[in-house]
C-alpha positions as CSV (number, residue, x, y, z in Angstrom):
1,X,-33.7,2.8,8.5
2,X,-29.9,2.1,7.7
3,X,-28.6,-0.8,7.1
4,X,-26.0,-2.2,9.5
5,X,-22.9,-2.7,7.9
6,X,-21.7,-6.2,7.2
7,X,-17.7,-6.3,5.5
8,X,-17.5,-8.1,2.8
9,X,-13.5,-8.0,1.0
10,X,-14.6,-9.7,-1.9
11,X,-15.8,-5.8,-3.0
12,X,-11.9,-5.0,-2.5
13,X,-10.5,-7.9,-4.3
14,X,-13.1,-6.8,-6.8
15,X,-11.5,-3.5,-7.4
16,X,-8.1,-5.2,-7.2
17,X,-8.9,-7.1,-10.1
18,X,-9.9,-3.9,-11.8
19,X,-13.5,-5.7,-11.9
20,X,-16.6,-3.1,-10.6
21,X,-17.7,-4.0,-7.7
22,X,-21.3,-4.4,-6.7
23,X,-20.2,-2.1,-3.3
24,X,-17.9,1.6,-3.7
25,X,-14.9,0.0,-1.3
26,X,-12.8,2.0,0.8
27,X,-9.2,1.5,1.2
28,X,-6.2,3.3,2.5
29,X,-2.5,2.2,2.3
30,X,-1.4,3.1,5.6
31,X,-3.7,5.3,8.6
32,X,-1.3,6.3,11.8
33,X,-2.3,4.5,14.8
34,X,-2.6,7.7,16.4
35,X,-5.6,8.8,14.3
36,X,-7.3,5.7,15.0
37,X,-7.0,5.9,18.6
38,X,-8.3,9.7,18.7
39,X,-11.1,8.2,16.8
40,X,-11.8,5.3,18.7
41,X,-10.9,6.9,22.3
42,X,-8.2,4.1,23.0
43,X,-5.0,3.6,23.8
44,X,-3.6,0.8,22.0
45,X,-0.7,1.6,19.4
46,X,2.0,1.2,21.9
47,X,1.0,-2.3,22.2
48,X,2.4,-3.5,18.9
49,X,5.9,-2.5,19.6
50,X,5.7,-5.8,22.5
51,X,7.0,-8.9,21.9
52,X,3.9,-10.4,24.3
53,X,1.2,-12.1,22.8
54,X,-1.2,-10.7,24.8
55,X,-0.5,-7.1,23.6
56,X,-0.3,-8.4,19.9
57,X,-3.6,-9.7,20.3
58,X,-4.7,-6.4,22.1
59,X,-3.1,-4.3,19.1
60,X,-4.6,-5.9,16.1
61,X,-8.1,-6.4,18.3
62,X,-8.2,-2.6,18.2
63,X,-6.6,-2.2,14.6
64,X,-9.0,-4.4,13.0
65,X,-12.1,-2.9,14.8
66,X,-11.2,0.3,13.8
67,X,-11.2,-0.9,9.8
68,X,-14.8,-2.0,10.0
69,X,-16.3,0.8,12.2
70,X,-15.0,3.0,9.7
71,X,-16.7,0.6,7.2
72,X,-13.8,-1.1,5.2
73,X,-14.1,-4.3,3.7
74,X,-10.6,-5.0,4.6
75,X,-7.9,-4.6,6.8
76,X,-4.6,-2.8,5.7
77,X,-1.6,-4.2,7.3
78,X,2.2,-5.0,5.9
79,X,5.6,-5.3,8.4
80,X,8.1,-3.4,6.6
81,X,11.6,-4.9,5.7
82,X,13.9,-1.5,6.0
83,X,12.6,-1.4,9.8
84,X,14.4,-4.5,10.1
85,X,17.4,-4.0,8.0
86,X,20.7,-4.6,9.5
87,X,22.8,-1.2,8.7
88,X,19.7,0.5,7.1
89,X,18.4,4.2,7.6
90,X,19.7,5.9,4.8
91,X,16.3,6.2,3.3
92,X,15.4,8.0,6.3
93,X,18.9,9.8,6.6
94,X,19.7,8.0,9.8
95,X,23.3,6.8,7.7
96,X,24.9,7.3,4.8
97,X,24.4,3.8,3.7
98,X,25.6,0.7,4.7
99,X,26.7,-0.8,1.1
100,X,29.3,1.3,-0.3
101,X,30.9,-0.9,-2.3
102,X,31.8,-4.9,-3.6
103,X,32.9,-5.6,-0.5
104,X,29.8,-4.3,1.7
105,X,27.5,-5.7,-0.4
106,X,29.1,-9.2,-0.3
107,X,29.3,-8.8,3.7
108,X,25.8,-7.6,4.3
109,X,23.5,-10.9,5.7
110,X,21.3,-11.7,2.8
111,X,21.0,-15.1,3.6
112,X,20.1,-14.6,7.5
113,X,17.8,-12.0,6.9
114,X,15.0,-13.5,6.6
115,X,15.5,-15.5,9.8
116,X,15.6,-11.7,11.2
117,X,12.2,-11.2,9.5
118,X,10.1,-13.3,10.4
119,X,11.2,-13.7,14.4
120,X,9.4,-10.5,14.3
121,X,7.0,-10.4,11.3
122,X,5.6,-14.0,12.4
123,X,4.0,-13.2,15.6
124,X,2.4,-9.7,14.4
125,X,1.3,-11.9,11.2
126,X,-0.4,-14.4,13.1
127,X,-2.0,-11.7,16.0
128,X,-3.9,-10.1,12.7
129,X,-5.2,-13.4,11.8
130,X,-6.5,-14.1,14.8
131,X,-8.3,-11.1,15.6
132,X,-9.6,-10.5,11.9
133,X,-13.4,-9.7,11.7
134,X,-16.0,-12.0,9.8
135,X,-16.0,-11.4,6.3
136,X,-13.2,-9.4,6.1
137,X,-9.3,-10.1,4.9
138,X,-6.0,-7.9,4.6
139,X,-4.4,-5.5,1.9
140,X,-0.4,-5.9,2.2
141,X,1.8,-8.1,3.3
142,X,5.8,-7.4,3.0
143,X,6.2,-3.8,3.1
144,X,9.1,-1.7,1.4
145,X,9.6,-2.3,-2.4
146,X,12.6,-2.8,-4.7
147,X,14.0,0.7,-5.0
148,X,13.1,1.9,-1.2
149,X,15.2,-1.1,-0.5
150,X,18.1,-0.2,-2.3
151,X,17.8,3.2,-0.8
152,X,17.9,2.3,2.7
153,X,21.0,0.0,2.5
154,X,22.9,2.3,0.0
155,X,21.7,6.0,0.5
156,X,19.9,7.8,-2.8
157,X,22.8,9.9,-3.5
158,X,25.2,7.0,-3.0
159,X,23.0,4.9,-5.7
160,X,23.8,7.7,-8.3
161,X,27.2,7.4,-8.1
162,X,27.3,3.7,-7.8
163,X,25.2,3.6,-11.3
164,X,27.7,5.3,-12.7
165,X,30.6,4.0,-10.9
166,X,30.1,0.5,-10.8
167,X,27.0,-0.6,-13.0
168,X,27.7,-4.1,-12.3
169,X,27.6,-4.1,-8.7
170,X,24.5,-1.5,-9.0
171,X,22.6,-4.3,-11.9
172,X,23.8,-7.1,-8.5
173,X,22.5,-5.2,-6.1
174,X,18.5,-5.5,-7.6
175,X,18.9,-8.9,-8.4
176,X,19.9,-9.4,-4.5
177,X,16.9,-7.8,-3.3
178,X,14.3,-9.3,-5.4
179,X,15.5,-12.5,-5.0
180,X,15.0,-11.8,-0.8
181,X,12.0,-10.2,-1.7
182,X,11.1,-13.4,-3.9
183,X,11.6,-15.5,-0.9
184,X,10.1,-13.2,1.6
185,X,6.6,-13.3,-0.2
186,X,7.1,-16.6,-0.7
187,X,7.1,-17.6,2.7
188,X,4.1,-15.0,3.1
189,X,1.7,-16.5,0.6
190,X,2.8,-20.4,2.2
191,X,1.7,-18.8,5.7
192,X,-1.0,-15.9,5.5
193,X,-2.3,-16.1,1.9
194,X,-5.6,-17.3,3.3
195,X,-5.6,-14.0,5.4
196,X,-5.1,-12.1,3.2
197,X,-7.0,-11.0,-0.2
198,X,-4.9,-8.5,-2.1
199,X,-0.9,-8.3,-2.2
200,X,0.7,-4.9,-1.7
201,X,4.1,-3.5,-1.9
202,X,5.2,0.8,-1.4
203,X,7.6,1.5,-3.7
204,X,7.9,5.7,-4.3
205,X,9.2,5.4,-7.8
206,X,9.0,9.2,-8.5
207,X,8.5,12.7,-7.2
208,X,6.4,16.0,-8.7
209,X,7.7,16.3,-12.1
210,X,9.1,12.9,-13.0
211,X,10.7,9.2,-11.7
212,X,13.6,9.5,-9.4
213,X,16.0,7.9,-11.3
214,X,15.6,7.5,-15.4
215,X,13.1,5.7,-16.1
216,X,15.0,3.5,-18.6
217,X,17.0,2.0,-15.6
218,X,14.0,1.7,-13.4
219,X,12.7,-0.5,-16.2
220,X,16.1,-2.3,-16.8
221,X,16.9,-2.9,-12.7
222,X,13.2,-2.8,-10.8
223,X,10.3,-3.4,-12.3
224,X,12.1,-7.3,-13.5
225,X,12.3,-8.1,-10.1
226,X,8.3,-7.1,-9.4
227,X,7.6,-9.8,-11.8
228,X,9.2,-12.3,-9.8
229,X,7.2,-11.4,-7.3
230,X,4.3,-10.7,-9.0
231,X,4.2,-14.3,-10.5
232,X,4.0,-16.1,-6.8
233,X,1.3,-13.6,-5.8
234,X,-1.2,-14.7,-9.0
235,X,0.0,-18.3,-8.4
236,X,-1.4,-18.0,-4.9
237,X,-4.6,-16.6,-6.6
238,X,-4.4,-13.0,-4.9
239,X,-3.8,-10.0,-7.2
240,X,-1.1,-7.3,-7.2
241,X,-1.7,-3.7,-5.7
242,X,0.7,-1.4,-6.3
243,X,1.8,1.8,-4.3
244,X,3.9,4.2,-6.0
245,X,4.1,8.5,-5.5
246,X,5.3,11.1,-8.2
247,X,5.0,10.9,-11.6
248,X,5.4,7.8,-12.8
249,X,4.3,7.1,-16.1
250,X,7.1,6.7,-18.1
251,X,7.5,3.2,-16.0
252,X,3.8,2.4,-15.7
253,X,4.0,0.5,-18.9
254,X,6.2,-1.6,-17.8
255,X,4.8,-2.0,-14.4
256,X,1.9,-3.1,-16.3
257,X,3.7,-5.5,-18.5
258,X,5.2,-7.3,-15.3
259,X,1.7,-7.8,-13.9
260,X,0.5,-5.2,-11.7
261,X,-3.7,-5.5,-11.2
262,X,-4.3,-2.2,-9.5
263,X,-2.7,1.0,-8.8
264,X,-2.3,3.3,-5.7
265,X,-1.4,6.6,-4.7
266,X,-2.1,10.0,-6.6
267,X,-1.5,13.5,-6.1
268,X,-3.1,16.7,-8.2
269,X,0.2,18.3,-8.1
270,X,1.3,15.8,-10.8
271,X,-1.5,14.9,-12.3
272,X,-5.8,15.2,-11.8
273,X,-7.5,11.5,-10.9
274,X,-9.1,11.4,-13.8
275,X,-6.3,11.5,-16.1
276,X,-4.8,8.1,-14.4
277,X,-8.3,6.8,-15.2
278,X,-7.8,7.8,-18.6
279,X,-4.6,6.4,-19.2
280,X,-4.9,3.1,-17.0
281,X,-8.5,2.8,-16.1
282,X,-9.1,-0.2,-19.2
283,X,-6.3,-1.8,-17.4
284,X,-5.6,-1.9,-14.1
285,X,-7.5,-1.0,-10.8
286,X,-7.2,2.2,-9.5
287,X,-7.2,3.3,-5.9
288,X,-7.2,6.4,-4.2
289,X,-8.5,9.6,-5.6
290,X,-9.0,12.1,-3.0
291,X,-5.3,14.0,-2.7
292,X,-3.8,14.1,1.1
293,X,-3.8,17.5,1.0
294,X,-7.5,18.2,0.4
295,X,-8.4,15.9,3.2
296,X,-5.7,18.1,5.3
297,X,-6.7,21.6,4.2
298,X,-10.4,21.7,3.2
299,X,-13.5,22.4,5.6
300,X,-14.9,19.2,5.9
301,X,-18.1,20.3,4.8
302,X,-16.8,21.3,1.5
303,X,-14.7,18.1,1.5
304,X,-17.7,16.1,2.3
305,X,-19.4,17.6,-1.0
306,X,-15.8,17.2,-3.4
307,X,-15.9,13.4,-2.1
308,X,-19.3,12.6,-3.4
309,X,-19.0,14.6,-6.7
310,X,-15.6,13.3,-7.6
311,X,-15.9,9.8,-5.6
312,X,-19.1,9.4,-8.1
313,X,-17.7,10.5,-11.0
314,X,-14.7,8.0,-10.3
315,X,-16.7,4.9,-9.2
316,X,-18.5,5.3,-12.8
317,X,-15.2,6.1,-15.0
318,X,-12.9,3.5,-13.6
319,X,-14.0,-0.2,-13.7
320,X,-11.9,-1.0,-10.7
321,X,-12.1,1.7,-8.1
322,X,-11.8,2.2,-4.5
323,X,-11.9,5.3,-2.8
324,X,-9.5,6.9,-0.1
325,X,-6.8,9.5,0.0
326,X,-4.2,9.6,-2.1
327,X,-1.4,8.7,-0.2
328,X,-2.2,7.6,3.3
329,X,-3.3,9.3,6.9
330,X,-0.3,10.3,8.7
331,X,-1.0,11.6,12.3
332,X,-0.9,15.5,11.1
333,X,-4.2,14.4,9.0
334,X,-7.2,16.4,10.7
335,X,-9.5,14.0,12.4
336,X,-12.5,15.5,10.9
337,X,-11.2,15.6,7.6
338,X,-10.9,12.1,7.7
339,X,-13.8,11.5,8.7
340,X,-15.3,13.7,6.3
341,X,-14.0,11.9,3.3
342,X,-15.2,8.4,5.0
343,X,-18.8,9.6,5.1
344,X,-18.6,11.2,1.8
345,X,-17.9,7.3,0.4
346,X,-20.9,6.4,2.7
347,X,-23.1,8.4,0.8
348,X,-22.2,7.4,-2.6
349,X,-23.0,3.8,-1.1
350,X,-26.6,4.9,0.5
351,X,-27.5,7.2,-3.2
352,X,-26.5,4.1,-5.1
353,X,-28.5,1.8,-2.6
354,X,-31.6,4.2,-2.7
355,X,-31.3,4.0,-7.0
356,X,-30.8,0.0,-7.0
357,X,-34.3,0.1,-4.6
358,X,-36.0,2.5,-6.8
359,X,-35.2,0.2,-9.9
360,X,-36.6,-2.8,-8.3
């Protein structure tokens, strides 16, 4: 007879902390609110988009049930600065980029942004906290990072030119977003910190075959400001999860160095699992494991069967692991491959249940 399933995020936070935990936790960065209606059969994603408690409180009833019938220990949630943005897009290609120059950049509201934020991040904030399940807490927080920041105000190409063009603005333009940032999570920890039991930012650093930009300016410009950050989430007591794409490790050093306690998001095109285990796996937590692709592409059977061999092999080579896709589940994700991968985790759990009884 199975065992009904009681959350428990302390097995996250345990992972976070790149401690093993006594459980194989599941996490995923983001899952589209489409999936998670197919799944549960209702409607309730259009709901968050309302400014009406009521239909906060129906979103995130539905959200957080969906997390623990799928059997996470936590809920993953964040509100994302660039949706918000006064000007921004660019990262998208909606504009060009809103900061062009000294002047821009001295115009834009840095000051009475976060008045902006939190008119709409409070409410959604304080629906999840009221409709979180016993023993669970949330993974995130403020979403959007350092460089996807600068991207959405300024445009990628238009960053290139202004590192070249005007290194001193470019060098004041980091210092202005992680000081917001700084304040954002700030304000976050004073209010939800409870809520919540591992901080998260998205930040795609890279691509394929290396970082976006050099890596020696990512370490000059970006990764500073994550310790700013990074030093109000530990004083709150929560530790840091980081989501990053692409090849990254010429900057994972330094990510390191500025305090990151865990690690997400992988892909096979740049590198297998078990080489960021290798690598990081003494050091950090890592999350993830299972590439986007394979989840998308492979007969769920066969997925079901990769999950528990590699998921195993994972759980015993990385100290701090939790398993889930590599990148997130966006709505062209096939509903049975996700669920696939789910119950593959569910089986490591019941095989290393079954040993543990055998043992006693």
């Amino acid at each position: 007879m199975n065992t009904p399933f009681e959350p428990d995020y302390r097995h996250l936070q345990e992972a976070a902390w790149n401690r093993r935990p006594a459980r194989l936790p599941l996490y995923e960065h983001i899952i589209c609110a489409e999936i998670m209606e197919k799944i549960l059969g209702t409607a309730f994603a259009g709901l968050y988009h309302s400014d009406r408690p009521a239909d906060l409180a129906g979103f995130f009833r539905e959200h957080c049930r969906f997390f623990r019938e799928m059997t996470y220990d936590t809920v993953s949630f964040e509100v994302c600065v660039n949706d918000l943005t006064p000007g921004g897009g660019a990262l998208l290609g909606e504009c060009e980029g809103v900061i062009r120059n000294r002047a821009d950049f001295e115009s834009w509201p840095w000051e009475d942004f976060p008045r902006m934020f939190w008119e709409h991040a409070g409410p959604r904030f304080d629906a999840l906290a009221a409709a979180m399940p016993p023993g669970m807490k949330a993974v995130g927080g403020i979403g959007n990072g350092v460089f996807e920041i600068s991207e959405d105000l300024v445009g990628f190409e238009n960053l290139c030119y202004m590192q070249e063009d005007d290194p001193e603005l470019f060098a004041a333009l980091y210092q202005r977003i992680g000081g917001m940032l700084e304040g954002l999570w700030t304000t976050f920890l004073e209010r939800y910190g409870d809520t919540y039991c591992v901080a998260r930012i998205g930040d795609d650093l890279g691509f394929k075959t290396s970082t976006l930009i050099q890596s020696d300016s990512l370490i000059r410009h970006v990764i500073p400001q994550y310790e700013r950050i990074i030093r109000r989430v530990h004083a709150a007591g929560l530790p840091y999860l980081q989501h990053s794409c692409g090849k990254i490790f010429a900057v994972m050093d330094a990510w390191i160095g500025a305090g990151i306690n865990a690690k997400h998001s992988n892909e096979d095109a740049v590198a297998p699992y078990d080489e960021w285990i290798a690598r990081y796996g003494d050091r950090i937590g890592l999350f993830g494991g299972i590439d986007t692709d394979r989840v998308c592409r492979m007969v769920p059977a066969e997925l079901f069967d990769f999950v528990v061999e590699s998921g195993t092999r994972f759980r015993q080579t990385a100290r701090g692991y939790a398993l889930g896709s590599g990148n997130s589940i966006p709505d062209y994700v096939p509903v049975d491959g996700y669920l696939a991968m789910v119950r593959g985790a569910q089986e490591i759990r019941r095989r290393e249940r079954a040993t543990e009884l055998l043992s006693k």
